[in-house]
C-alpha positions in Angstrom: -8.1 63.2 110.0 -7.0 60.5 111.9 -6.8 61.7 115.9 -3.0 61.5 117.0 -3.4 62.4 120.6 -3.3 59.9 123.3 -5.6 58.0 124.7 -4.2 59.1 128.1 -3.6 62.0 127.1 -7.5 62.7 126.2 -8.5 61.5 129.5 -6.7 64.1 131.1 -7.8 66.7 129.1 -11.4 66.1 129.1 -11.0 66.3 133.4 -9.3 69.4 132.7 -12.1 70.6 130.8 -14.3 68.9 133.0 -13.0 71.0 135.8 -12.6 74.4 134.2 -16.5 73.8 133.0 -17.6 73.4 136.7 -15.4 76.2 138.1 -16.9 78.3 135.2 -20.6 77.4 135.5 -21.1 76.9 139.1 -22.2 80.2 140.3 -20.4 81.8 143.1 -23.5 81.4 145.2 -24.5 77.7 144.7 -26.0 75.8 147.7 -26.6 72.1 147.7 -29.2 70.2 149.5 -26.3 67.9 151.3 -24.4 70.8 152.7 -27.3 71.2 155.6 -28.1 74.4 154.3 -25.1 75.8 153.8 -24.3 78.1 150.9 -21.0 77.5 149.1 -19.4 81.0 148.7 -16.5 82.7 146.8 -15.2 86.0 146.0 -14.6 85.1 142.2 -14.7 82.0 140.5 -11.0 81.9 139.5 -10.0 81.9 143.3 -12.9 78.9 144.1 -11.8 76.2 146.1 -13.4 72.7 146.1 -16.5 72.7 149.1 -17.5 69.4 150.3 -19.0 66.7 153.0 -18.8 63.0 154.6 -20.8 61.6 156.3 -20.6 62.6 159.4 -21.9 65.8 158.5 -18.6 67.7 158.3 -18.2 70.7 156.1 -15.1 70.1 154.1 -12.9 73.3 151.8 -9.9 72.3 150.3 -7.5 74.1 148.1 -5.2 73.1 145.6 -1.4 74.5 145.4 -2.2 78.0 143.7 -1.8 80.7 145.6 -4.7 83.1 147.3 -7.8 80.7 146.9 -10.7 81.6 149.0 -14.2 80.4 149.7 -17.0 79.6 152.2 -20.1 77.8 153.9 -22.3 80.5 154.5 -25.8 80.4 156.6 -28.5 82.7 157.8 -30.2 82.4 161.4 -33.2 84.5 162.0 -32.3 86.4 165.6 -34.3 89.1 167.7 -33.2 92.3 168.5 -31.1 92.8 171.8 -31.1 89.0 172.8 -27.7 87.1 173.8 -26.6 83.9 170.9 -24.2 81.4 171.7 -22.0 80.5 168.6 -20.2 77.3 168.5 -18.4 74.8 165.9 -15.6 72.5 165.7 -12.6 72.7 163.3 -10.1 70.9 162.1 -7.3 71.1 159.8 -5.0 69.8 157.5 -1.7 71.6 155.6 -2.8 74.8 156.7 0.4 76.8 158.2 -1.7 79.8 159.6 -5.7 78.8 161.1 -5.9 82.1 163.0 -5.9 83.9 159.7 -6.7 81.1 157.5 -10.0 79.5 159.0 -11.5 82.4 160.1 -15.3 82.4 161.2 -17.3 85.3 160.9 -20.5 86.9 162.5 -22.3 89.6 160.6 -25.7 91.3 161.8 -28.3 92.3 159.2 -31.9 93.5 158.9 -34.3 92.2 157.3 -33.4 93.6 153.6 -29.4 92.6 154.7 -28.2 95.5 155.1 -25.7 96.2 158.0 -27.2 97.7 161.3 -26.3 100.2 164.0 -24.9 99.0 167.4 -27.4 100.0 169.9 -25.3 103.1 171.6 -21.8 104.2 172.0 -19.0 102.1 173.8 -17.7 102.3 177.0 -15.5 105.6 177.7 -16.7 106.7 174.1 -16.9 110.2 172.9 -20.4 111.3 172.9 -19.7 113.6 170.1 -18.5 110.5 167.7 -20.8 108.5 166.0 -23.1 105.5 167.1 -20.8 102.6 165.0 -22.0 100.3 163.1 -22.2 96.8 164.3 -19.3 95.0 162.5 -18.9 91.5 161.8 -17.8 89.4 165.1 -14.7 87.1 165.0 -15.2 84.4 167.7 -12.4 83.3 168.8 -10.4 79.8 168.7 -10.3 78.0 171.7 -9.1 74.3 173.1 -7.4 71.8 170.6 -8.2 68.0 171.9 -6.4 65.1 171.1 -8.0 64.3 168.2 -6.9 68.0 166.1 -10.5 69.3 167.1 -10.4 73.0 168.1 -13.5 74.9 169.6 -14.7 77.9 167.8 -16.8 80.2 169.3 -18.2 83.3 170.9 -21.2 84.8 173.1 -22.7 88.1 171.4 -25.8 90.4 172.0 -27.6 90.6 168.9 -27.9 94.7 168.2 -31.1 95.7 168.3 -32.5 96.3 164.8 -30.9 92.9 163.7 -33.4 90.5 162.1 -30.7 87.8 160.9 -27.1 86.9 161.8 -24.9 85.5 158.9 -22.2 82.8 160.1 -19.6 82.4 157.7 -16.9 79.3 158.0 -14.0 80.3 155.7 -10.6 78.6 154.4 -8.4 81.7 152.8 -4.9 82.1 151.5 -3.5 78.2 152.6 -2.4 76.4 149.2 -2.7 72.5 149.4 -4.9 73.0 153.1 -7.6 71.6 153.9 -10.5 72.3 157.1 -14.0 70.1 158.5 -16.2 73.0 159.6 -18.5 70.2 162.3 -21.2 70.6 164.9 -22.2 74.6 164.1 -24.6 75.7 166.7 -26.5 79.1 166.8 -28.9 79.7 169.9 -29.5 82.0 172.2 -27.8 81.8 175.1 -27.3 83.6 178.3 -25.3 86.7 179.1 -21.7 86.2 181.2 -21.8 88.4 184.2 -20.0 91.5 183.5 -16.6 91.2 184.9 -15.9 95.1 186.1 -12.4 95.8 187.4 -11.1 98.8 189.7 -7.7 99.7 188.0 -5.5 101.9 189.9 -2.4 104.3 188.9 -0.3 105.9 192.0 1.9 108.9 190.9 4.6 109.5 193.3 8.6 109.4 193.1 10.1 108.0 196.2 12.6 110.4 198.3 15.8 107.9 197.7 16.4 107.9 201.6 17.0 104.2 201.9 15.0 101.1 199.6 12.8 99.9 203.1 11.9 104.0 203.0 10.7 104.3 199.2 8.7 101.1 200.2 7.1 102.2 203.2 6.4 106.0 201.3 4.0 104.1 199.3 1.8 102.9 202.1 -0.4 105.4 202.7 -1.1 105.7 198.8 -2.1 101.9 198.9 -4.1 102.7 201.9 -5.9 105.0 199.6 -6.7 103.1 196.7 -8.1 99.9 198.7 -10.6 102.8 200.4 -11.2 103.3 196.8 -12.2 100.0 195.9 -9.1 99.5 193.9 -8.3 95.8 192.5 -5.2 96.6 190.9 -2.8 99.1 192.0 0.5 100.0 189.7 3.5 101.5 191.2 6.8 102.9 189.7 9.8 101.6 188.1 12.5 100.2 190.5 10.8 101.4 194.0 13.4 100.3 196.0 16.5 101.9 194.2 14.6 104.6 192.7 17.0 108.1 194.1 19.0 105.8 196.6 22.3 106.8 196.2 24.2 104.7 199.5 25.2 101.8 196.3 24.4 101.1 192.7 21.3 99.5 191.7 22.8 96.2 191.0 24.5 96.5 194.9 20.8 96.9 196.0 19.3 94.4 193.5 17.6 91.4 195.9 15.7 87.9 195.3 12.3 87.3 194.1 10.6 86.6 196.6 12.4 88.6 198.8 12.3 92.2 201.4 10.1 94.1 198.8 7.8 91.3 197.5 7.5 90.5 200.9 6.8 93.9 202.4 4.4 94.7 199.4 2.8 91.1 200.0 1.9 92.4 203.1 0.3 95.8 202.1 -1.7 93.4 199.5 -3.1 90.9 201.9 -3.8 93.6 204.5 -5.8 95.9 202.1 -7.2 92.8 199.7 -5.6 94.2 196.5 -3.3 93.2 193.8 -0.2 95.3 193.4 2.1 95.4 190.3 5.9 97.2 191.1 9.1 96.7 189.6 12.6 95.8 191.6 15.5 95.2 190.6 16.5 91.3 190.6 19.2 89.0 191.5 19.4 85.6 190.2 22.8 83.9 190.8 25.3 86.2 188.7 22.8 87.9 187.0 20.4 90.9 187.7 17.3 91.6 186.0 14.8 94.9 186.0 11.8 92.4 187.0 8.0 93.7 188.0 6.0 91.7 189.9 2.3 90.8 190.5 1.4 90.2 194.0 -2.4 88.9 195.1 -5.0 90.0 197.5 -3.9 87.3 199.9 0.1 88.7 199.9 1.3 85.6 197.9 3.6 86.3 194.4 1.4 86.1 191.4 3.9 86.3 188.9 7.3 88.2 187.7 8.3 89.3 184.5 11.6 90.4 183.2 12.5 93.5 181.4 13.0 92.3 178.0 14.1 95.7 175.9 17.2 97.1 177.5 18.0 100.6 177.5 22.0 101.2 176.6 22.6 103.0 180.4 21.4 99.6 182.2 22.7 97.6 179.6 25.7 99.1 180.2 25.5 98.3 184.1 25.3 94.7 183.5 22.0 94.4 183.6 20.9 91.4 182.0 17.5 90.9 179.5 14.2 89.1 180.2 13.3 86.7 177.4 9.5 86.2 177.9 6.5 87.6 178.1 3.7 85.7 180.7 0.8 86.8 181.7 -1.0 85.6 184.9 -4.5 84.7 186.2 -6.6 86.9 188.5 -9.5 86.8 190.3 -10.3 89.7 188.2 -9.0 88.8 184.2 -5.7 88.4 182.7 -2.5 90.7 183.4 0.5 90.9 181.8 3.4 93.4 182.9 6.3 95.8 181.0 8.5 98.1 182.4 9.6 101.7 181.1 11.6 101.5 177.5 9.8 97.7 176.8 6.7 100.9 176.0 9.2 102.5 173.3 8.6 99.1 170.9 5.2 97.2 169.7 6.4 94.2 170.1 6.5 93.7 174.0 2.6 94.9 174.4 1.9 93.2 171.6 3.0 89.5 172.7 1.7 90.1 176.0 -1.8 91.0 174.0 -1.4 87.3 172.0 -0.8 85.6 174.9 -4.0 86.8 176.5 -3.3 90.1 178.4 -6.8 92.1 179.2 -4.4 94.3 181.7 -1.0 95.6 180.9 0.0 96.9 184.1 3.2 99.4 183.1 5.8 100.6 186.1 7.7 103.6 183.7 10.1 106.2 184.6 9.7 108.2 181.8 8.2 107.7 178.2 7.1 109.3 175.1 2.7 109.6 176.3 1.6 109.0 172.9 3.7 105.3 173.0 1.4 104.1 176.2 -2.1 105.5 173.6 -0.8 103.2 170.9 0.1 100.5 173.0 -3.3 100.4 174.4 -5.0 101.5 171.3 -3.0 98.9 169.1 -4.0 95.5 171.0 -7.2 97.1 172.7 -6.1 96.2 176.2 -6.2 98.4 179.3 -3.0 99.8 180.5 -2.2 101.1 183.8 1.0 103.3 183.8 3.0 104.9 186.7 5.7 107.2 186.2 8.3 109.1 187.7 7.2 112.4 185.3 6.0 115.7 186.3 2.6 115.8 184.7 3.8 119.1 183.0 7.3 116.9 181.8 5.4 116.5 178.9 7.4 112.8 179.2 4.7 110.5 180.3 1.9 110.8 182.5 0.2 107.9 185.5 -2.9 107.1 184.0 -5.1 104.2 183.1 -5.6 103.9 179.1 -8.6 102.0 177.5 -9.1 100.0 174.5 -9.1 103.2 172.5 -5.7 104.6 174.0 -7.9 107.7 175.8 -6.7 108.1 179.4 -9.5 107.6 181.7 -8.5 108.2 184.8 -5.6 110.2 185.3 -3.2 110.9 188.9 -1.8 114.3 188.1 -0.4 115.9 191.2 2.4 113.8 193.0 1.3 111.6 195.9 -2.5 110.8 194.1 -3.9 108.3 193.0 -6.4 107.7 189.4 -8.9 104.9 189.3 -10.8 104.2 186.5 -13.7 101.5 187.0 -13.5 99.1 183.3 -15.7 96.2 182.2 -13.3 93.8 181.5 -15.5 91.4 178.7 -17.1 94.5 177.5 -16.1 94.9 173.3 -14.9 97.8 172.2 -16.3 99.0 169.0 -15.0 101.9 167.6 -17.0 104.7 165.9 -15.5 104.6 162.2 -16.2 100.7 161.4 -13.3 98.7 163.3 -15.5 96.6 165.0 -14.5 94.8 168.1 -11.0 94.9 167.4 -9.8 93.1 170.1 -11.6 89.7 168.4 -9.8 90.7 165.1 -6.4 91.1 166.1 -5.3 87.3 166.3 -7.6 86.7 162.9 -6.2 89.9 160.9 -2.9 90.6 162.2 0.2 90.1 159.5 2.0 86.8 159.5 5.9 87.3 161.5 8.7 86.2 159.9 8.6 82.6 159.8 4.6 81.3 160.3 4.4 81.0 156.5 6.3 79.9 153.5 7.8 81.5 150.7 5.1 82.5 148.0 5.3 80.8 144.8 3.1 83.5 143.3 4.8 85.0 140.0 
């Protein structure tokens, strides 16, 4: 029988055959003598994307258009138990509308038959009666982008102690028609970073109203107390100044930033050598804001932030919304600040968290308790809150939270003050197989509306 089909049409079905033969018959855990080492890797063969290199050494995945392709350069490095390793590549990419989530690197510690290992003892603040976790993978974290689309990957780690190999995986997941260089991995071992320990300090009390220089000044002695303490951070209530005054309305009373409280608590700051968080009410031209403020050890203003989720009785007094969410430098680590109902809603704690907050220092007049557990537990950050609450309210409580959302330190009768002594670069590995989950959040946490397109998937 005479052959009808094409000749173009043959040459593109014998590439198509071509390719399904390879994707078919290249087993998921081929490595190539060109790939340094590197083992290409895949969950299944129908979701393999293309591995490969130039020559500059660059480790190269790209997917076609489909939908939830997936793949890999994996490597071994032998590693001894209870040393410190560096981790370090270079990445760069190409179509790929979410890298945090998309070009992932991952850490994972195994013994010598790779199986998964035991952290060497509990966490920080942990439970004694939970169990010794298990040493999840590490997720180091994306750093500096240069002018040439380069970002820096990486991550300092102690190497548990019955580890005998760690397994660095460079992934591209989930980004149709992307494409990412993996360059310059290096594993060694490296030296530890000093631990950066923190003195974080809660001060229940509820001024007596009689004027907004009073409620200031009531708060003096307490300060006094916490720098004898060794405090670095001290967190005050919600409005000081106005809080019971009842001579004009809060927005009569509002005052600039800087201004008579920032200075006066500037003062107390520089004179004890502490930071202090404490929210005011703020004018701004025609507007007035529920702002806290971070004020340094030498008295000078850190940093404000304003109120951004508005309860309907300040609302209704004209009060007007904060639209961002900084977080400021310190001697001591990254702080960011909310205040009261901003703890009622995930989102405020949460973009603080992504935009670097270690401390979320929390001025609250009253709250539901278990809110300031998740908020802590949910983006593993510390978080100090001071309230206006009875401790037998039931409706919120001045305490310091850790990564885990279990109060640590806790000021329960009015006029005291809780300190809870935290190391700040410590990871927090819970007991039933999160891992550090402060290094997962920015990989694993779901897409918002808008960071990626439409799925085509049927």
């Amino acid at each position: 029988m005479k052959n009808t089909v094409p000749r173009a049409s043959q040459a593109s079905l014998f590439h198509l055959l071509a390719s399904l033969l390879f994707v078919l018959h290249l087993p998921t855990h081929a490595a190539a003598s060109d790939f340094q080492g590197w083992s290409l890797e895949s969950p299944r063969s129908e979701i393999r994307p293309k591995f490969s290199s130039d020559a500059k050494g660059s480790l190269i995945i790209t997917h076609d258009q489909r939908e939830g392709l997936d793949g890999w350069f994996q490597k071994s490095f032998p590693v001894s138990g209870g040393e410190v390793y560096r981790f370090q590549v270079r990445r760069k990419v190409n179509h790929v509308a979410l890298p945090r989530q998309s070009c992932l690197v991952r850490i994972s510690w195994q013994d010598t038959a790779g199986k998964m290992v035991y952290l060497d003892g509990r966490p920080e603040h942990a439970d004694p009666k939970l169990p010794v976790p298990s040493a999840e993978p590490e997720y180091p974290t994306d750093g500096a982008t240069d002018a040439q689309g380069w970002t820096t990957v990486g991550g300092i780690y102690k190497c548990p102690a019955k580890a005998a190999r760690a397994v660095v995986e460079l992934h591209l997941q989930w980004a149709p028609g992307g494409r990412v260089e993996w360059s310059g991995a290096e594993f060694a071992k490296g030296e530890p970073p000093p631990a950066r320990k923190v003195r974080l300090a809660t001060i229940h009390y509820k001024p007596t109203g009689k004027s907004p220089r009073a409620n200031c000044e009531e708060y003096a002695p307490l300060i006094a107390e916490a720098a004898l303490r060794k405090a670095d951070l001290v967190v005050l209530g919600e409005t000081v100044p106005t809080a019971g005054v009842k001579l004009k309305s809060e927005v009569e009373l509002a005052e600039p930033i800087p201004g008579p409280t920032t200075d006066y608590f500037g003062g107390l700051a520089a004179k004890h050598g502490l930071h202090i968080v404490v929210s005011i009410y703020e004018r701004a031209g025609h507007l007035v804001y529920n702002a806290a403020v971070l004020i340094g050890p030498d008295g000078r203003l850190l940093g404000k932030y304003r109120k951004v989720s508005l309860p309907p009785g300040e609302a209704a007094k004209g009060i007007a919304p904060g639209r961002d969410f900084p977080v400021f430098d310190t001697a001591f680590g990254k702080v960011g600040m909310m205040v009261c109902y901003d703890g009622f809603f995930p989102e405020v704690a949460r973009e603080l968290a992504k935009n670097g907050a270690e401390v979320i220092a929390w001025p609250v007049w009253g709250c539901n308790p278990l809110l300031a557990e998740a908020r802590a537990c949910e983006n593993h950050v510390y978080l100090i809150s001071s309230t206006f609450m009875g401790s037998n309210d039931g409706w919120m409580r001045s305490a310091v939270f850790d990564h885990n959302g279990k109060p640590i330190a806790q000021a329960t009768n009015w006029g005291t003050v809780g300190i809870a002594e935290v190391t700040l670069n410590q990871p927090y590995h819970g007991p039933y197989n999160l891992g550090d989950f402060r290094s997962m959040v920015p990989r694993h946490r779901p897409p918002v509306p808008g960071e990626l397109p439409a799925t085509t998937a049927k």
